[in-house]
C-alpha positions as CSV (number, residue, x, y, z in Angstrom):
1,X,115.7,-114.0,-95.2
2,X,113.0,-114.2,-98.4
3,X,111.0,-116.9,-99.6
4,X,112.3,-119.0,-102.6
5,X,110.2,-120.9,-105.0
6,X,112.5,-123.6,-106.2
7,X,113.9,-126.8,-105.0
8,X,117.3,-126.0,-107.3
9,X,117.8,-123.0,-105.0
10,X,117.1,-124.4,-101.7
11,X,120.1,-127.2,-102.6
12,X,122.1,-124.7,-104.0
13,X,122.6,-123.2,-100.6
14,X,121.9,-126.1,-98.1
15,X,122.6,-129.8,-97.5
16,X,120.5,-131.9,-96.4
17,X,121.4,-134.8,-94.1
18,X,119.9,-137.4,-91.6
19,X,116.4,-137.3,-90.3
20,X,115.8,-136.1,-86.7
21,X,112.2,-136.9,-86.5
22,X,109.1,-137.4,-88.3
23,X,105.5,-136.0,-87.0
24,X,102.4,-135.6,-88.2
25,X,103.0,-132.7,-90.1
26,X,106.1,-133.9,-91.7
27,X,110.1,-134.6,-91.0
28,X,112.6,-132.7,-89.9
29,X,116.3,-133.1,-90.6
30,X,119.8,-132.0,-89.7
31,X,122.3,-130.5,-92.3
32,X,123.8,-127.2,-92.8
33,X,124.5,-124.0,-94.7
34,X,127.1,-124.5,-97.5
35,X,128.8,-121.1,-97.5
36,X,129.9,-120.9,-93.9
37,X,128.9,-124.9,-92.9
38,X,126.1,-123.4,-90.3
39,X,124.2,-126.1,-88.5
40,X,120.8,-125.7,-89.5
41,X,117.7,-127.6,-88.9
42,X,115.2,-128.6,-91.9
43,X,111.5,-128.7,-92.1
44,X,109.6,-130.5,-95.1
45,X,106.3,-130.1,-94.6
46,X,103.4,-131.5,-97.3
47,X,100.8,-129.2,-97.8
48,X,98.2,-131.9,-97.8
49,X,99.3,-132.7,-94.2
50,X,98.3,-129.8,-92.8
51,X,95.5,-127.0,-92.7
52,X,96.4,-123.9,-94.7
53,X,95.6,-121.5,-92.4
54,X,98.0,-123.2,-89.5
55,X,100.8,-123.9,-92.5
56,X,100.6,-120.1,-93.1
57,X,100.3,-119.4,-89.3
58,X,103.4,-121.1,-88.5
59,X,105.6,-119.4,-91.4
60,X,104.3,-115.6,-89.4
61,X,104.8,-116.9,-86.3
62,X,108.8,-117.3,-86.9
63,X,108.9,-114.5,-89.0
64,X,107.6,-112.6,-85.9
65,X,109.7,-114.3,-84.0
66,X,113.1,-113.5,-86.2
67,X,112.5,-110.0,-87.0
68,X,114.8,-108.1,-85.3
69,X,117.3,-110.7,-85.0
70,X,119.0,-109.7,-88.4
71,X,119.2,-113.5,-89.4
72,X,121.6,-114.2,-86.7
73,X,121.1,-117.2,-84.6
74,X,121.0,-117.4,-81.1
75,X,119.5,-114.8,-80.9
76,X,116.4,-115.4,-79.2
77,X,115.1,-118.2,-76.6
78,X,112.9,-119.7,-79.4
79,X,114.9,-121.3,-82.4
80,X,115.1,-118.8,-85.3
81,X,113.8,-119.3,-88.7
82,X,116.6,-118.4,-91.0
83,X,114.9,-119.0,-94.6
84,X,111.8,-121.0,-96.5
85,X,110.9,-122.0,-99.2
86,X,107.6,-122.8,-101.2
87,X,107.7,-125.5,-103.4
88,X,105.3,-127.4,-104.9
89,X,103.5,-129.5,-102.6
90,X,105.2,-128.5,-99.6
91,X,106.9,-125.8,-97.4
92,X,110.5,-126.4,-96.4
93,X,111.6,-124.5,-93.4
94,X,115.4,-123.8,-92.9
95,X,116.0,-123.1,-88.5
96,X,118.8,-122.5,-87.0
97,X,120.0,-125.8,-85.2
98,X,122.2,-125.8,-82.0
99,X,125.0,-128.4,-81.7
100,X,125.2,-130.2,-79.8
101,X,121.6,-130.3,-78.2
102,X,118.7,-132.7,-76.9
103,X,115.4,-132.2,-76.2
104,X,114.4,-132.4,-72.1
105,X,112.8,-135.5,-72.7
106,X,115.8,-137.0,-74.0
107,X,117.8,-135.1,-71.5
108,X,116.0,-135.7,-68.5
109,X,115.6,-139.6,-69.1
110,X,119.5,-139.9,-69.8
111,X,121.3,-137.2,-67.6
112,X,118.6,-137.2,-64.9
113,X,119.9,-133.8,-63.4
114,X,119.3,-131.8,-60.5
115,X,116.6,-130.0,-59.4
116,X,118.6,-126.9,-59.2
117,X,119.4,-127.3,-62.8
118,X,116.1,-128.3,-63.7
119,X,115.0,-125.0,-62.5
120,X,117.6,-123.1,-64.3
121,X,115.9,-124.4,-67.2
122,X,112.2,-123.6,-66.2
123,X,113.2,-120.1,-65.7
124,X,114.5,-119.8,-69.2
125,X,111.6,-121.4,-70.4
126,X,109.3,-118.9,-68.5
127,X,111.3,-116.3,-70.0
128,X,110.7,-117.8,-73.6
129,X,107.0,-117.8,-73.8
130,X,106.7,-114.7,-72.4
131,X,108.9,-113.3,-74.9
132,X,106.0,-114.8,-77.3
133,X,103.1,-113.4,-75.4
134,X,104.9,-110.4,-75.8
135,X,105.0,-110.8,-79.6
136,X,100.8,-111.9,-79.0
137,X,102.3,-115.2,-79.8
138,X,100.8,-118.7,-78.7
139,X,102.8,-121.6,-78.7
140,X,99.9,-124.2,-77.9
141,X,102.2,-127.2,-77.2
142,X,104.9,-126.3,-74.8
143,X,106.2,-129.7,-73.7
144,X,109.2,-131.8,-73.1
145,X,110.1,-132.7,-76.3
146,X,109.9,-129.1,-77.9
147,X,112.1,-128.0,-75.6
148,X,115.8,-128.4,-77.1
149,X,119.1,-128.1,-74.6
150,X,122.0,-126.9,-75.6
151,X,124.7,-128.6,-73.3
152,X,128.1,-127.4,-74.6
153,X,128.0,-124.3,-72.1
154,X,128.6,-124.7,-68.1
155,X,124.4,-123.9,-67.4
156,X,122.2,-125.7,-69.5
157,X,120.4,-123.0,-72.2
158,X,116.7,-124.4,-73.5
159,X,115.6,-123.3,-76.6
160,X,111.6,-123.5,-78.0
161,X,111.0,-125.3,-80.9
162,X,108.1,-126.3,-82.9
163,X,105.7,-124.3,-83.9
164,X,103.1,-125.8,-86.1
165,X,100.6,-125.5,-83.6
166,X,100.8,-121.7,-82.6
167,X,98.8,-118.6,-83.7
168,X,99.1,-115.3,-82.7
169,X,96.1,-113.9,-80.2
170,X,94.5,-110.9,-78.5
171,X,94.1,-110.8,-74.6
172,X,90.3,-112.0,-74.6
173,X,90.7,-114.8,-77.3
174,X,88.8,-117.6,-76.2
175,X,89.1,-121.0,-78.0
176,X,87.0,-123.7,-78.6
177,X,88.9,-126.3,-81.0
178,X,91.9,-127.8,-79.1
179,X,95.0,-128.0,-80.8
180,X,98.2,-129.4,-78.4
181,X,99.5,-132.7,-76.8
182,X,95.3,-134.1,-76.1
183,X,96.6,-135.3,-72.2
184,X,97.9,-131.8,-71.3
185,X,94.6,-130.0,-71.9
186,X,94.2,-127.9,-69.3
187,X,90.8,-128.9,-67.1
188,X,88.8,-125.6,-68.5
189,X,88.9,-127.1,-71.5
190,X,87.6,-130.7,-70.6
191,X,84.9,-128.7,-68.0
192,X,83.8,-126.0,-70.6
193,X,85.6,-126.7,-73.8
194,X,87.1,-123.8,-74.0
195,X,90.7,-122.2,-72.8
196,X,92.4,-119.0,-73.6
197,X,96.3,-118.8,-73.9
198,X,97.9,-117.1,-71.1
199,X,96.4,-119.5,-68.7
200,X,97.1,-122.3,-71.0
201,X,100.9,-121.5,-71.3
202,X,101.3,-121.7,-67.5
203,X,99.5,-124.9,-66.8
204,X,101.6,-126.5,-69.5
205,X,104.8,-124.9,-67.8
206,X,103.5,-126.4,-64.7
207,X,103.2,-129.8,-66.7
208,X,106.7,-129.5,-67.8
209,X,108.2,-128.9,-64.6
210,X,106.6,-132.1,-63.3
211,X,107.6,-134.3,-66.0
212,X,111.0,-132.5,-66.3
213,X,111.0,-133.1,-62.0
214,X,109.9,-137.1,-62.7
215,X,112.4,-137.6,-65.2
216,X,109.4,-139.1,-67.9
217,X,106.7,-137.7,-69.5
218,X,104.1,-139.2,-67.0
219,X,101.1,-136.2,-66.9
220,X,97.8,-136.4,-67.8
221,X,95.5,-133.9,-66.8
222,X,92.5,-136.6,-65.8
223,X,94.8,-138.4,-63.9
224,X,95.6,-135.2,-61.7
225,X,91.8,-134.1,-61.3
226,X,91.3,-137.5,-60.2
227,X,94.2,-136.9,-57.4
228,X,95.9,-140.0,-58.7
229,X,99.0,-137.7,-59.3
230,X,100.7,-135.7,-56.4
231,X,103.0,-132.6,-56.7
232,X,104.5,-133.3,-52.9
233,X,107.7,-134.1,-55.1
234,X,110.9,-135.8,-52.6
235,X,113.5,-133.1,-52.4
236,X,111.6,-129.8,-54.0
237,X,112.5,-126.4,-52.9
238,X,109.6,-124.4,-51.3
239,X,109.6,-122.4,-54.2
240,X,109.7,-124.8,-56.6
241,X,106.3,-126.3,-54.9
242,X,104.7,-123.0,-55.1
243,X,105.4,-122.8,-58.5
244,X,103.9,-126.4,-59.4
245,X,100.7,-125.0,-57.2
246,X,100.8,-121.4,-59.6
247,X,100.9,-123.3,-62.7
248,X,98.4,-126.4,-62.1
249,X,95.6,-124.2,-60.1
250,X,92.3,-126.2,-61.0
251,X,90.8,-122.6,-62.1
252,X,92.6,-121.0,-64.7
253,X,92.0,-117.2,-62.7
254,X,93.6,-118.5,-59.8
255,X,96.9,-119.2,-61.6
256,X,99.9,-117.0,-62.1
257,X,100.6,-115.0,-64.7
258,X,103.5,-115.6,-67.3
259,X,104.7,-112.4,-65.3
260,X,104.4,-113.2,-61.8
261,X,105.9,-116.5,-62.7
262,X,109.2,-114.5,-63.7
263,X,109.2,-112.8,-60.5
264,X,109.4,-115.6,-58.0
265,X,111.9,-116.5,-56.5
């Protein structure tokens, strides 16, 4: 993978098709690598959409995240970045892109699912991000609809996308600027205005798990201080309650580590 700095050169080796999604940062479409047809994933993003410093952020964050994967794909839990390109006045991002594949918004709403399946898919999500705190990676926005599923295999496989939001950190980096899905904030930061990332990461997973559980993406964080929300779920596992209770623990001490959260049962 290298870093090319002209548009002739980024369509000499990839087509571009339909859009998948616009954000605030910019669009993202589907197409695919012309000498072997590879579904890929493409990423315009205008620099005057975005802060330089998380536009640069985001391009080492995937780089972290691909090295050692040797450009192959599917490699890793979290897509891989498999080239970019700076052009002018904006950065194009080539990912890998599974097919076929939703996100778990999309999924949930239209397949519904089991529990038992649902959990299958929280473990592997678990094991994603602490595959990134491993790499001192922060995702920031770990939600329903950055969480793609691949469905052509027996078991559901999630994969992590988007990573415009994410930096990397040391163990005692405290923050004070909030970048993320606003409603999701975890309660240190409306209490203190300040969070740090492990805890962060796990009260988001916990957030997932209930969306992903209620089939919508329903949670806000004032809402559940306010009680107006209930994790006594119809139908849950005892272990998948005393997960929910790990991950959404009102002090951020009190919940589980990324590690502890691979180790339950």
């Amino acid at each position: 993978m290298c870093v090319y700095v002209c548009t002739a050169e980024f369509e000499a080796r990839y087509q571009e098709l339909t859009r998948l999604g616009v954000g605030g940062f910019g669009s993202v479409f589907a197409g695919f690598r012309k000498n072997d047809y590879l579904p890929v994933a493409i990423k315009h993003i205008p620099k005057k959409n975005v802060v330089l410093s998380l536009l640069c952020s985001e391009v080492a964050v995937m780089l972290a995240i691909s090295a050692g994967t040797n450009g192959s794909v599917g490699m890793s839990l979290p897509v891989t970045l498999l080239d970019w390109y700076d052009v002018h006045q904006e950065l194009i991002l080539v990912l890998e892109r599974p097919v076929p594949c939703e996100d778990l918004y999309k999924y949930c709403k239209e397949r519904g699912g089991s529990i038992e399946e649902k959990e299958i898919i929280l473990k592997q999500v678990v094991d994603a991000t602490k595959y990134l705190e491993d790499k001192c990676i922060f995702h920031r926005d770990i939600k329903l609809e950055n969480i793609l599923i691949e469905t052509s295999l027996d078991v559901p496989r999630a994969r992590l996308i988007d990573f415009g939001l994410s930096c990397f950190f040391k163990k005692k980096s405290v923050y004070t600027v909030f970048y993320g899905t606003p409603k999701h904030a975890p309660p240190e930061w409306g209490h203190f205005g300040t969070y740090k990332a492990g805890p962060t990461t796990v009260w988001q997973l916990g957030v997932l798990l209930f969306e992903a559980l209620n089939n919508e993406a329903s949670f806000e964080t004032q809402r559940f201080l306010k009680k107006k929300l209930t994790t006594n779920i119809k139908g849950l596992s005892e272990n998948c309650q005393d997960f929910l209770r790990k991950c959404l623990a009102i002090v951020p001490e009190e919940r589980s580590t990324l590690e502890e959260l691979q180790n339950l049962p």
